[in-house]
VOPAGU-2260 file (C-alpha; in pm, 1 decimal, decimal comma):
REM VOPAGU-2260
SITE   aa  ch    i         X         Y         Z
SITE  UNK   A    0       0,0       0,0       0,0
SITE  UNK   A    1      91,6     333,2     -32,8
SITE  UNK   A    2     248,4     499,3     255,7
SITE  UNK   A    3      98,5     822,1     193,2
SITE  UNK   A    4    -253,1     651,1     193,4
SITE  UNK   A    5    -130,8     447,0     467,0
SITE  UNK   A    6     -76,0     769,0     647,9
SITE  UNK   A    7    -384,5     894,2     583,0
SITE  UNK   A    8    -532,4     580,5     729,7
SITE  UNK   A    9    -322,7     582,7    1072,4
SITE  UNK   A   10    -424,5     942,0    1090,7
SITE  UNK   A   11    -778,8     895,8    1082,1
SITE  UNK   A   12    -798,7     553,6    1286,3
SITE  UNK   A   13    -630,7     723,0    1567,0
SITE  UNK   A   14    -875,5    1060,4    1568,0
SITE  UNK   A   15   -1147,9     769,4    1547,6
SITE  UNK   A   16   -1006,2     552,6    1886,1
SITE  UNK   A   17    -869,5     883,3    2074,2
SITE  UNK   A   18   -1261,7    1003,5    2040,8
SITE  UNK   A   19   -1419,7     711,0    2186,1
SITE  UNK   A   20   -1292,3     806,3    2522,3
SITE  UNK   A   21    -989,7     618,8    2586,4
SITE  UNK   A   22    -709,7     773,9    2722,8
SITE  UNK   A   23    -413,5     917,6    2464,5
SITE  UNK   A   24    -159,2     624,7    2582,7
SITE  UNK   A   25    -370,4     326,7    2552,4
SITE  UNK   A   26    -508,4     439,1    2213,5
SITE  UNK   A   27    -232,6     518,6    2084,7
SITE  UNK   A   28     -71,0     217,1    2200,0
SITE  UNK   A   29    -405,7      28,6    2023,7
SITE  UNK   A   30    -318,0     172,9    1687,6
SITE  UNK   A   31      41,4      77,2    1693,7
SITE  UNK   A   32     -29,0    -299,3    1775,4
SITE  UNK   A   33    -280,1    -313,7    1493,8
SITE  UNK   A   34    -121,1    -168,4    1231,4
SITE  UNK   A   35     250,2    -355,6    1321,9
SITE  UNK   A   36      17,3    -659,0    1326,5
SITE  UNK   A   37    -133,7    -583,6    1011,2
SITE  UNK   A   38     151,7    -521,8     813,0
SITE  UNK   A   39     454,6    -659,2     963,0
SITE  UNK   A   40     322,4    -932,8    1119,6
SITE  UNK   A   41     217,1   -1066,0    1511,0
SITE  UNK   A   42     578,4   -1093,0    1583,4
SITE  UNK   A   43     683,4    -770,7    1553,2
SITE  UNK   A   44     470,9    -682,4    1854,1
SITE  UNK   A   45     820,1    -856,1    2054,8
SITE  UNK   A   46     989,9    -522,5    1994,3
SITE  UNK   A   47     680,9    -312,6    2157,4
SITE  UNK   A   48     813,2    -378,0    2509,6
SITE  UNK   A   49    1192,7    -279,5    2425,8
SITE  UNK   A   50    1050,9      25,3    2254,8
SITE  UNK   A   51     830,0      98,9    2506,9
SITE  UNK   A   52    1047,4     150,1    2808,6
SITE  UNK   A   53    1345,1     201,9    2561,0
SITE  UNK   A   54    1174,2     540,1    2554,6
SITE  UNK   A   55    1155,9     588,6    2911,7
SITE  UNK   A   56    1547,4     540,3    2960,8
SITE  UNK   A   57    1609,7     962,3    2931,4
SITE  UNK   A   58    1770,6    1064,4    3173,9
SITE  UNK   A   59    1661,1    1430,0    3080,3
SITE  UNK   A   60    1281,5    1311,8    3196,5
SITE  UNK   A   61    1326,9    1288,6    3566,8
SITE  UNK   A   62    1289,6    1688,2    3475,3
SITE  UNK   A   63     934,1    1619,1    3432,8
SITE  UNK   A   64     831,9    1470,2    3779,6
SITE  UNK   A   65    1047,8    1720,4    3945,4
SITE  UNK   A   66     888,2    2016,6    3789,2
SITE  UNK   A   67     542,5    1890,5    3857,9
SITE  UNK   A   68     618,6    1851,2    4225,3
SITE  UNK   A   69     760,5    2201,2    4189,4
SITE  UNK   A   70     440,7    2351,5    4084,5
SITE  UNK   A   71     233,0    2143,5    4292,0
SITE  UNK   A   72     366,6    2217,7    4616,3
SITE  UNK   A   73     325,2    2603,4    4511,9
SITE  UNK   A   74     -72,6    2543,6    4359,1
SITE  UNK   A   75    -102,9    2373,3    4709,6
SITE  UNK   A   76     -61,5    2707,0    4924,2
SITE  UNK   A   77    -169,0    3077,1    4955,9
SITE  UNK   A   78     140,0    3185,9    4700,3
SITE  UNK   A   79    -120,2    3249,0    4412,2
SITE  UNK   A   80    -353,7    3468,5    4627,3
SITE  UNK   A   81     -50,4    3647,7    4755,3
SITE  UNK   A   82     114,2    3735,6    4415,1
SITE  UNK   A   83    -240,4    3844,9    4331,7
SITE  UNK   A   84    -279,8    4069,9    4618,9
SITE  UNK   A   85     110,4    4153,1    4624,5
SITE  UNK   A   86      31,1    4280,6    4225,2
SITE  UNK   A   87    -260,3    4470,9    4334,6
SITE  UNK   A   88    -158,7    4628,3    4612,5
SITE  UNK   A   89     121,5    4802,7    4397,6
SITE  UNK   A   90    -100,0    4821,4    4033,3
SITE  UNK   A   91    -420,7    4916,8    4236,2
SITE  UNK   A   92    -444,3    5293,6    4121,8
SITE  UNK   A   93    -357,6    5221,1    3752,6
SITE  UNK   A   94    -697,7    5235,5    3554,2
SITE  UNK   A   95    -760,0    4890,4    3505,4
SITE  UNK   A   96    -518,1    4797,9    3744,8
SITE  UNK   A   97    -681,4    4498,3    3852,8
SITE  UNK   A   98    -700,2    4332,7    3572,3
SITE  UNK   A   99    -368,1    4451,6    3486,7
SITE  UNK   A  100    -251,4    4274,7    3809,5
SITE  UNK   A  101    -420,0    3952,7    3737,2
SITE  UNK   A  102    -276,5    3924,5    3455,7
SITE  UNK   A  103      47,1    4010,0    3595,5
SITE  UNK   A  104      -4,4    3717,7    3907,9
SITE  UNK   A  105     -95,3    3514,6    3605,2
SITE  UNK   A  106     225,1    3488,3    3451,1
SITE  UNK   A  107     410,9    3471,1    3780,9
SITE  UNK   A  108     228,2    3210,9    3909,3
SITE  UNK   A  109     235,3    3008,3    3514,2
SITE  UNK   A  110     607,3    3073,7    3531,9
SITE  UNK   A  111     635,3    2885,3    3868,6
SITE  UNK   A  112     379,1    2580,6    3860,7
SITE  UNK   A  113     401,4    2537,4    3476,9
SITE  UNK   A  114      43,2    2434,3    3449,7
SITE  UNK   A  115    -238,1    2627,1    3308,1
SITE  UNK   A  116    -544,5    2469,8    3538,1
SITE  UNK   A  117    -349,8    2558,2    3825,4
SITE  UNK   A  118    -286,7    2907,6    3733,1
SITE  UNK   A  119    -687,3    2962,9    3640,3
SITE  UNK   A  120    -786,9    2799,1    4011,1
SITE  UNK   A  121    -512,8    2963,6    4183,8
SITE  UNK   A  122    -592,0    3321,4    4061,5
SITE  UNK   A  123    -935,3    3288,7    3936,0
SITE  UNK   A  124    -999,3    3241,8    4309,8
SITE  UNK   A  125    -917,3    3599,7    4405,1
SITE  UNK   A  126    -914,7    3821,4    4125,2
SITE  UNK   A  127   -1301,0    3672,9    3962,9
SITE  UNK   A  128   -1505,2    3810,8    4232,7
SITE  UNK   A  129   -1303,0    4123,2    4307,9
SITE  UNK   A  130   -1292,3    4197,3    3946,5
SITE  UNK   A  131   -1653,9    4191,0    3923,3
SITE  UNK   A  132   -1716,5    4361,6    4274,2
SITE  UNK   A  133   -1566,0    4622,9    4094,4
SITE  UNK   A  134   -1757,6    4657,8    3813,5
SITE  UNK   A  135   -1571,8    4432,0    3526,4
SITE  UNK   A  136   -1766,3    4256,2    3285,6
SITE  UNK   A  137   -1803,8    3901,3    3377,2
SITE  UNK   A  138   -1660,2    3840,9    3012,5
SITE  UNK   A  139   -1296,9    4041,8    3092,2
SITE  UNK   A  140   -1281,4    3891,0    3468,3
SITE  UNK   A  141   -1356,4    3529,9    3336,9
SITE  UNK   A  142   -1174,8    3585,1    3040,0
SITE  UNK   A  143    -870,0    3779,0    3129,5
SITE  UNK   A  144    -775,8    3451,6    3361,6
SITE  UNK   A  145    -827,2    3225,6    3141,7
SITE  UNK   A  146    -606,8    3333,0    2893,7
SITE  UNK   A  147    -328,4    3448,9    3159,6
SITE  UNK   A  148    -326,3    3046,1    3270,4
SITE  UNK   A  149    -234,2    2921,5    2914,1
SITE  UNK   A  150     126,8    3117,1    2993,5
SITE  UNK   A  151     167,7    2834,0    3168,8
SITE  UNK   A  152     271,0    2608,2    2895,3
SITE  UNK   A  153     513,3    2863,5    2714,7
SITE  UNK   A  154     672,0    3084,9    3025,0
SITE  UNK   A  155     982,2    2871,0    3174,3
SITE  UNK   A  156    1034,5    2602,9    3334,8
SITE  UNK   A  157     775,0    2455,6    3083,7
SITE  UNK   A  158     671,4    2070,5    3115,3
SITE  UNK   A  159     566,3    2109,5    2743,4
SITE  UNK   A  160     869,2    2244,4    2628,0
SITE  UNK   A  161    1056,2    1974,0    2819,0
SITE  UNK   A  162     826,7    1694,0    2600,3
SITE  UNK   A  163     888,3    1856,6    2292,9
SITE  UNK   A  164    1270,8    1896,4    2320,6
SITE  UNK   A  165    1262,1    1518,2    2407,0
SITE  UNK   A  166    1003,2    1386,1    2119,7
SITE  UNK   A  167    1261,4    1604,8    1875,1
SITE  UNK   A  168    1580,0    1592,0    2028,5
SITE  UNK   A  169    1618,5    1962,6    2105,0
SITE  UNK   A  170    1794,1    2111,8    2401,0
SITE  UNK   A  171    1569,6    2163,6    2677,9
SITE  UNK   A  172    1742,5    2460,3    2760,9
SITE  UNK   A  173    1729,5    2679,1    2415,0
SITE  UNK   A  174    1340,6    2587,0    2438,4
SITE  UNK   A  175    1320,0    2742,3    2772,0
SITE  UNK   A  176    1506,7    3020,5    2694,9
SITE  UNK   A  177    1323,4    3039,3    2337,7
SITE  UNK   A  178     986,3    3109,4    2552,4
SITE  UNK   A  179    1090,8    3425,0    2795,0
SITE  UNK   A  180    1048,2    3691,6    2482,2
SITE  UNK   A  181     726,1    3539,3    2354,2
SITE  UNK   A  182     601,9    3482,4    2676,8
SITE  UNK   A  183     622,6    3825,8    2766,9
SITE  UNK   A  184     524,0    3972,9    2478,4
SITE  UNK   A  185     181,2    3745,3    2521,5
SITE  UNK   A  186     165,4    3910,2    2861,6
SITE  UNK   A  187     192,2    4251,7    2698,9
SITE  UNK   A  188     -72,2    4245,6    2489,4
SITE  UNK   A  189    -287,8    4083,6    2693,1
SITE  UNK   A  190    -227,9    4367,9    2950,3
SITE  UNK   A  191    -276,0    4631,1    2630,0
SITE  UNK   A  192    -572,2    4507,6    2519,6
SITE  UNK   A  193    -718,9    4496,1    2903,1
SITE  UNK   A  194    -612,0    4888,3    2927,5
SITE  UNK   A  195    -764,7    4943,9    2633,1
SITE  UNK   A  196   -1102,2    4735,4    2668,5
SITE  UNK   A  197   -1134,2    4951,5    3016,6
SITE  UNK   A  198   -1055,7    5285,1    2841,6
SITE  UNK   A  199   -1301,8    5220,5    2577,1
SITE  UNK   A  200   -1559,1    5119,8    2833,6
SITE  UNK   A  201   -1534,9    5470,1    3018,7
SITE  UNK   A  202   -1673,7    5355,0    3313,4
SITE  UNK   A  203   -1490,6    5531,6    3669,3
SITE  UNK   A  204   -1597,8    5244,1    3834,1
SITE  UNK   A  205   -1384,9    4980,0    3651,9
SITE  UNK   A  206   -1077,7    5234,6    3700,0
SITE  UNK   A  207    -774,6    5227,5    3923,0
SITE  UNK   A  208    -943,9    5224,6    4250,5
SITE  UNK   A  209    -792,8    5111,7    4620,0
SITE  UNK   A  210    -518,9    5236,2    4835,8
SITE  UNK   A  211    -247,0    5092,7    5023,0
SITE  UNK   A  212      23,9    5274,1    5191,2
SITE  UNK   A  213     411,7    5199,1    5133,0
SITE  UNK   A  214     443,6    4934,6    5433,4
SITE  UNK   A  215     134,8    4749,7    5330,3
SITE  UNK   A  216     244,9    4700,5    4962,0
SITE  UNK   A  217     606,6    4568,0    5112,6
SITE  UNK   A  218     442,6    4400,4    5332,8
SITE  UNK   A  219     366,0    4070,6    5112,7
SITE  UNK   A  220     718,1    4081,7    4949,5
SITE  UNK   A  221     884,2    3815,1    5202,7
SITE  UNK   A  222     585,7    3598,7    5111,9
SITE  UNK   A  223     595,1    3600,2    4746,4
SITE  UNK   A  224    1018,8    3635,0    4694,7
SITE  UNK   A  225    1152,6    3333,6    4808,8
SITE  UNK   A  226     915,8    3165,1    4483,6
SITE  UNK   A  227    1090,5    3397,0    4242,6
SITE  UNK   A  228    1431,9    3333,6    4413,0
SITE  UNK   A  229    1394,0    2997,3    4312,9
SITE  UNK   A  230    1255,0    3035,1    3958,1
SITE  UNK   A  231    1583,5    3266,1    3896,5
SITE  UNK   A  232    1786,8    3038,6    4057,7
SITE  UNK   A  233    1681,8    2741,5    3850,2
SITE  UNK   A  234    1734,8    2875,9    3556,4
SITE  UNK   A  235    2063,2    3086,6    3635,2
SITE  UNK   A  236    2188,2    2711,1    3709,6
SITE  UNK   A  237    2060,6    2571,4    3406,6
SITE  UNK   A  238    2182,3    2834,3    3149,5
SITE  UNK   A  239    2515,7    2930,9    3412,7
SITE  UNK   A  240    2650,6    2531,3    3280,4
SITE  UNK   A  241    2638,6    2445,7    3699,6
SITE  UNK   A  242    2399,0    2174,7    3660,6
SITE  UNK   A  243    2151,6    1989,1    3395,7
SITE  UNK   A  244    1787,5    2083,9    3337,2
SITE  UNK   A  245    1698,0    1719,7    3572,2
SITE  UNK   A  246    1917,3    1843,5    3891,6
SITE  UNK   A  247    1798,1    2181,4    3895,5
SITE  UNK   A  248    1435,9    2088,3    3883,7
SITE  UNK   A  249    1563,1    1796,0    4170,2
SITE  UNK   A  250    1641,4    2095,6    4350,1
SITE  UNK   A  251    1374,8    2377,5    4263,5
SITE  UNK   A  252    1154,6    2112,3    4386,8
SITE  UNK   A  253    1335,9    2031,9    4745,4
SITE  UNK   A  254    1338,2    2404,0    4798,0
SITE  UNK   A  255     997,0    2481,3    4687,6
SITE  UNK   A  256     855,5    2204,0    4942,9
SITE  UNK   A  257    1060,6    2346,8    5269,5
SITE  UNK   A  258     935,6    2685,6    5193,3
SITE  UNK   A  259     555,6    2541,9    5132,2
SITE  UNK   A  260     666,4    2402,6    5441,8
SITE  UNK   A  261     858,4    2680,2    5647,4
SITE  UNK   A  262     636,2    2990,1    5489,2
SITE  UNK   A  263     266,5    2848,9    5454,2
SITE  UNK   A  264     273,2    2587,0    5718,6
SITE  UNK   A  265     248,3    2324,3    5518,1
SITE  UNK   A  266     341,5    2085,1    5806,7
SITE  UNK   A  267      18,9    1817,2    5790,8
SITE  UNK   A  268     149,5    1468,6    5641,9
SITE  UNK   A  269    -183,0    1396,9    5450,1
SITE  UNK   A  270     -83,3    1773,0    5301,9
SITE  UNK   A  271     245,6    1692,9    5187,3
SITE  UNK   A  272      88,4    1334,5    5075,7
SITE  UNK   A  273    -208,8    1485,6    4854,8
SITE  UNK   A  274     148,1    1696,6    4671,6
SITE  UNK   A  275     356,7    1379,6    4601,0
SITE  UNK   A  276      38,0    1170,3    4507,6
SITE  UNK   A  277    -124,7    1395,6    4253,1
SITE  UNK   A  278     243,7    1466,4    4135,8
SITE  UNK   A  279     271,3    1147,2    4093,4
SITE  UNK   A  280     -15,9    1055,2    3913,7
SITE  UNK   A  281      65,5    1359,3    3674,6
SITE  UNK   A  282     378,1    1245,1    3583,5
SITE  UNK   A  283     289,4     871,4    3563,5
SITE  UNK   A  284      37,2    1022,7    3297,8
SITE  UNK   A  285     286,9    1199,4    3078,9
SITE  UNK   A  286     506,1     950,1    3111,3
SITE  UNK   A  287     291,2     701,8    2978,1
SITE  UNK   A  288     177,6     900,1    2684,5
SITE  UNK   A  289     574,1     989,4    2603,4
SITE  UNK   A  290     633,3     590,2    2614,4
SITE  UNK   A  291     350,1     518,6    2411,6
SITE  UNK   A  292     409,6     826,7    2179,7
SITE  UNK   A  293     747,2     645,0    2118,9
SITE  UNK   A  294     560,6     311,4    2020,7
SITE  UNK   A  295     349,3     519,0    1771,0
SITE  UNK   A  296     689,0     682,9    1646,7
SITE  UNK   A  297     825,3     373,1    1530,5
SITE  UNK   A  298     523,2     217,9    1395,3
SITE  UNK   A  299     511,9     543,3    1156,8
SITE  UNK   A  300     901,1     467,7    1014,3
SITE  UNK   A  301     826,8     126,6    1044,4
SITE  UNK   A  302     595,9     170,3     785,6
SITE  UNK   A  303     792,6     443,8     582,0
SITE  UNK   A  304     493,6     703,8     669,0
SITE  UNK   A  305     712,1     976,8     774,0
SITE  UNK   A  306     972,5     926,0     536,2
SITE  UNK   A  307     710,5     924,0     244,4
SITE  UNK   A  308     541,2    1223,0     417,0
SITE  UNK   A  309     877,6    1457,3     450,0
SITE  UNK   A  310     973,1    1352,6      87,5
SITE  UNK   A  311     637,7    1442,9     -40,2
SITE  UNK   A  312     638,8    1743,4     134,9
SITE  UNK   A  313    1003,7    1868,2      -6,2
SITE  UNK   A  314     859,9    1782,9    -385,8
SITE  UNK   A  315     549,0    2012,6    -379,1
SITE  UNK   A  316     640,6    2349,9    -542,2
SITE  UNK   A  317     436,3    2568,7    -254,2
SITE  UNK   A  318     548,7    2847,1     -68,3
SITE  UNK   A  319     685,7    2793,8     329,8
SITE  UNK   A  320     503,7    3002,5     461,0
SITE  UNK   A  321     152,5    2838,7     303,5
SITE  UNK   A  322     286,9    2487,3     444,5
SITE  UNK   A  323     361,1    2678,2     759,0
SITE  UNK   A  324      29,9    2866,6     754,8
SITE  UNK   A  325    -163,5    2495,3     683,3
SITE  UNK   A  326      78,7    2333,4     944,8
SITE  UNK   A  327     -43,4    2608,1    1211,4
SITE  UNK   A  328    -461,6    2523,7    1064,1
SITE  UNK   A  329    -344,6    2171,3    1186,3
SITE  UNK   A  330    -246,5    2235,4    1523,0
SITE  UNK   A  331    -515,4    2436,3    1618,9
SITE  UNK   A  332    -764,6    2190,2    1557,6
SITE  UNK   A  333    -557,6    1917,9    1702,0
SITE  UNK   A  334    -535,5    2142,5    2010,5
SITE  UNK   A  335    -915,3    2228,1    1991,2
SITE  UNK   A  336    -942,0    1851,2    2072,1
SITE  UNK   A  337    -606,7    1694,7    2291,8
SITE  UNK   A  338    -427,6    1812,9    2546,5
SITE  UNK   A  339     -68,8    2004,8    2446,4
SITE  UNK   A  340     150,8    1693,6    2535,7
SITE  UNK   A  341     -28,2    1414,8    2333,9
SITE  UNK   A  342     -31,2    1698,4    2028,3
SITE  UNK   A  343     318,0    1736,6    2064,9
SITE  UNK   A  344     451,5    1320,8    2036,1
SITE  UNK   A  345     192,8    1264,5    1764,8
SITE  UNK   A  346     263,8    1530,6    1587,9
SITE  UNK   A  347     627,3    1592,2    1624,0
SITE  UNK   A  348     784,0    1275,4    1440,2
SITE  UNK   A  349     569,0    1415,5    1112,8
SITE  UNK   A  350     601,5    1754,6    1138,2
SITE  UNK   A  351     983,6    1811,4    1230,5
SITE  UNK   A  352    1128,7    1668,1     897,5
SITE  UNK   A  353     811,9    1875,0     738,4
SITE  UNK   A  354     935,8    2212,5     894,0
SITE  UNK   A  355    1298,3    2142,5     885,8
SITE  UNK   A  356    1253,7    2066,7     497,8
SITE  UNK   A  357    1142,9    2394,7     459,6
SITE  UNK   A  358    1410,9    2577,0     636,5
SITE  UNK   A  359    1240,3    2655,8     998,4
SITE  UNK   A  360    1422,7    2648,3    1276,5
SITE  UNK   A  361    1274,1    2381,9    1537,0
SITE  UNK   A  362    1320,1    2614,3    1818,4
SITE  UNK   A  363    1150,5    2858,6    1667,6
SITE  UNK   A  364     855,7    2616,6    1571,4
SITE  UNK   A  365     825,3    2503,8    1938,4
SITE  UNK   A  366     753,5    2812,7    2009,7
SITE  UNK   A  367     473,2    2873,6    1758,4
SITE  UNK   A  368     359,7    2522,8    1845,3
SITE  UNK   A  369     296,0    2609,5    2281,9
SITE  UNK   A  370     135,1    2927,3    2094,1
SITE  UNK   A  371    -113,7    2702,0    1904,7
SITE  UNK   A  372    -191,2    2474,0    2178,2
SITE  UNK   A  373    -272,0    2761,8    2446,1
SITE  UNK   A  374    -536,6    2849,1    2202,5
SITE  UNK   A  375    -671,0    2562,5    2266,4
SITE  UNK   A  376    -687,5    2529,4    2613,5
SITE  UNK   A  377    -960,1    2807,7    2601,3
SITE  UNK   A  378   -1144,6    2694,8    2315,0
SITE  UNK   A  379   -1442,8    2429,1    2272,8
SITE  UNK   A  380   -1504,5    2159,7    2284,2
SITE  UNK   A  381   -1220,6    2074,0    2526,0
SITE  UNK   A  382   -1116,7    2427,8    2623,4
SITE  UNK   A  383   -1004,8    2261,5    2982,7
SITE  UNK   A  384    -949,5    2638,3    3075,9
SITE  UNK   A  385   -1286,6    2716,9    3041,2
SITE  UNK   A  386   -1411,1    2472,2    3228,6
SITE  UNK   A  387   -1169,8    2569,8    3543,4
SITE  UNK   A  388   -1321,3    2879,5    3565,6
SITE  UNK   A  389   -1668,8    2812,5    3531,3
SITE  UNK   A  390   -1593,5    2568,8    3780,9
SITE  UNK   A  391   -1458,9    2863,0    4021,4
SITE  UNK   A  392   -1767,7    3124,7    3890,2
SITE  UNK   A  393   -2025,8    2884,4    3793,5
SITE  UNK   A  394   -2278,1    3164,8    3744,0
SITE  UNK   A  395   -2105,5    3294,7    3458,8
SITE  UNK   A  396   -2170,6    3071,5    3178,7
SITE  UNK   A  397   -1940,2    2895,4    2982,1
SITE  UNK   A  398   -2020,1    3120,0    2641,8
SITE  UNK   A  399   -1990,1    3419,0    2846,3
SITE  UNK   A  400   -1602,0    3277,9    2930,9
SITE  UNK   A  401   -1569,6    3179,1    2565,0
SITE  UNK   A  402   -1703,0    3554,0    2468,4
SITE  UNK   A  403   -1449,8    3697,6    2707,8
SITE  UNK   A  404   -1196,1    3561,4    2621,0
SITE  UNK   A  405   -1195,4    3545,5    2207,1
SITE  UNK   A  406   -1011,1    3891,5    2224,5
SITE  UNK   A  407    -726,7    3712,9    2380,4
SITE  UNK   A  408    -725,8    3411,4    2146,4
SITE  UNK   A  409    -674,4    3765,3    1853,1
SITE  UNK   A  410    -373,0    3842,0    2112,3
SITE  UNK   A  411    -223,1    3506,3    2060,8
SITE  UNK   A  412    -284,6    3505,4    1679,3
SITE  UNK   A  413    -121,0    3847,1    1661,9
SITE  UNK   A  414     213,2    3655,9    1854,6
SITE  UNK   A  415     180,7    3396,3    1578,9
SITE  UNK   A  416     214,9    3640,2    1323,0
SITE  UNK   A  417     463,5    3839,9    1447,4
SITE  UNK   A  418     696,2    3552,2    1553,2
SITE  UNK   A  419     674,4    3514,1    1147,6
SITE  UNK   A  420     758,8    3814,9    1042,3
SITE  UNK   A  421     993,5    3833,2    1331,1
SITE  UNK   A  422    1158,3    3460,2    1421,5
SITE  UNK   A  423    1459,7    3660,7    1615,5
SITE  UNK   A  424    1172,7    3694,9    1885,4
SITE  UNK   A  425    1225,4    3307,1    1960,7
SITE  UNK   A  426    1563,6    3244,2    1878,9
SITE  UNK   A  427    1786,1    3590,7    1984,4
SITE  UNK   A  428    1828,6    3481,8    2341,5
SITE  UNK   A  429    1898,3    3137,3    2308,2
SITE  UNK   A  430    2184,1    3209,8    2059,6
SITE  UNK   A  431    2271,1    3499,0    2292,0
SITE  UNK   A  432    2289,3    3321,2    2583,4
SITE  UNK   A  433    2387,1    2925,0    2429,0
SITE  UNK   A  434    2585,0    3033,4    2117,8
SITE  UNK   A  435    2480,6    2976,6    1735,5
SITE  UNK   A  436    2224,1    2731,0    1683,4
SITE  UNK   A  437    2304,8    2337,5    1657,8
């Protein structure tokens, strides 16, 4: 048969099992045992055990765990309501301050947990129902956090960075690095277009509104700090050459437990238990998919479907930028429907040769990639975003959230485009920092 029909095939066999509502790994496993059964015969399932914890043996993924547990034991204290009220205590007589500041806690908070649900709980919890005790639509108070909790997944230490620069072979560090200037120019517009939706609105009562005096605003500093410390510390490490992307998240991790511990009283066992187990479980989770993922990899150049896909690719007489543009059609409606990690191991083995055949850089396409999946973590039908906060404000309907925050989703396709127009935006401070690319 054909690989490229063969492809096409694969591709719409595993949209058909991922639907039916099992989970990514096992369907994706599913797929892979068929079609090596299929076509090269029962015993070529012998080599899915190898391959499947042949992928596991990375020493780069005990990163993953140890960044999860990093985030989790911040998501499980007050740090998210104190960098909200730490941001609005010092933003509070900007107009639109507050949602300005949410924003801002947002980011801070994305940068240290490095998951977008816990960013939407952690602040939506605060800054939703003083936002709208002040007057703010439900649709910019809903909205504006639900966007601000995708920066999760781009805004370093990133988990999804970490699967993509193992699914494609790519430094972990350049893809970390690769997401500080996008990452804050995501925040930026998202704080422009919150001035100006408040300036437009003209209402005094949605305006900068509040006071603190000077020892109240440095009040909360101790509290919120010692977080930061370690975010800068981890990544000074990291990009300083003292120690690999695994031991610094080891150690971000250690430290951000004993100062859960030391600063919020995290003392209870069951406490610290509740961290480690859903840590655990996360990670078991991606792991799984990543092994799995791997499985599906080699099934595909088992098969010759990526080969035959690349080469087809390089022979069609098309612009890069239209293959890029139809690429970027593709993500977002994979990412309407799957969470950013399984996207990014199904995807990857096809699309690297695809963009690399055209002459994009891959760390410049990672970053364009997060972009493309953080629209769809607040967009139907999965939109998990969406459903976090109308889990925290379940009077405000979910197309009220979707309403609210489709000016946001414009923000992200305006960081698309001008990632395009200007790549330098992903790859300057990598190559500043790391050298030329390799």
């Amino acid at each position: 048969m054909d690989p490229l029909l063969l492809g096409g095939i694969v591709a719409v066999l595993t949209i058909l099992v991922l639907f039916s509502g099992v989970s990514v790994a096992i369907g994706l496993l599913i797929v892979s045992a068929g079609f090596l059964i299929v076509f090269d015969g029962p015993r070529s399932l012998e080599l899915m055990p190898e391959i499947l914890f042949g992928k596991l043996d990375n020493f780069a993924l005990l990163s993953i765990p140890m960044f999860i547990i990093m985030g989790a034991s911040i998501a499980s204290t007050r740090a998210g309501a104190d960098l909200y009220e730490a941001l609005e205590r010092w933003l509070t007589r900007i107009p639109g301050g507050l949602v300005v500041s949410n924003l801002g806690a947002c980011a801070l908070f994305a940068a240290m947990s490095g998951s977008s649900p816990a960013t939407c709980a952690a602040i939506g919890k605060m800054g939703i129902p003083e936002m709208r005790k002040r007057g703010y639509p439900d649709g910019v108070a809903a909205g504006s956090i639900a966007a601000g909790g995708t920066l999760g997944i781009l805004i370093p230490p990133s988990v999804t960075m970490i699967v993509y620069g193992i699914a494609t072979e790519t430094s972990i560090g350049r893809l970390f690095l690769a997401g500080v200037i996008p990452g804050l120019l995501l925040v930026g517009l998202f704080m422009g277009w919150s001035l100006y939706s408040t300036w437009r609105s003209g209402d005094a009562a949605r305006l900068g509104s509040g006071s603190y005096t000077w020892a109240e605003r440095f009040e909360i500093l101790p509290r919120v700090l010692p977080f930061l410390a370690i975010i800068i510390g981890v990544l000074y490490a990291m990009y300083g050459g003292i120690a690999t992307p695994s031991e610094t998240a080891a150690v971000g991790a250690l430290l951000c437990l004993v100062i859960a511990v030391v600063i919020y009283k995290l003392w209870n066992p069951r406490d610290l238990w509740v961290v480690l187990r859903d840590s655990t479980k996360e990670s078991v989770m991606i792991l799984f998919i990543i092994a799995a993922a791997g499985v599906f990899s080699y099934m595909l150049s088992s098969l010759f479907i990526t080969q035959s896909i690349a080469e087809w690719i390089g022979t069609l007489e098309v612009n890069r930028w239209v293959l890029m543009g139809a690429v970027n059609v593709f993500l977002l409606i994979a990412g309407f429907f799957l969470p950013p990690v399984a996207v990014i191991l199904m995807a990857a083995p096809i699309l690297l040769p695809i963009i690399t055949t055209a002459g994009f850089d891959p760390i410049w396409f990672a970053v364009v990639l997060t972009i493309n999946m953080e629209i769809g973590l607040i967009s139907p039908p999965v939109g998990l975003n969406l459903y976090v906060i109308n889990g925290i404000a379940p009077d405000i309907s979910l197309r009220t959230i979707l309403l609210g925050s489709l000016p946001f989703v414009a923000c992200m396709i305006l960081a698309i485009v001008l990632l395009c127009l200007f790549p330098g935006l992903a790859t300057w401070l990598p190559n500043l920092v790391m050298g030329g690319a390799i």
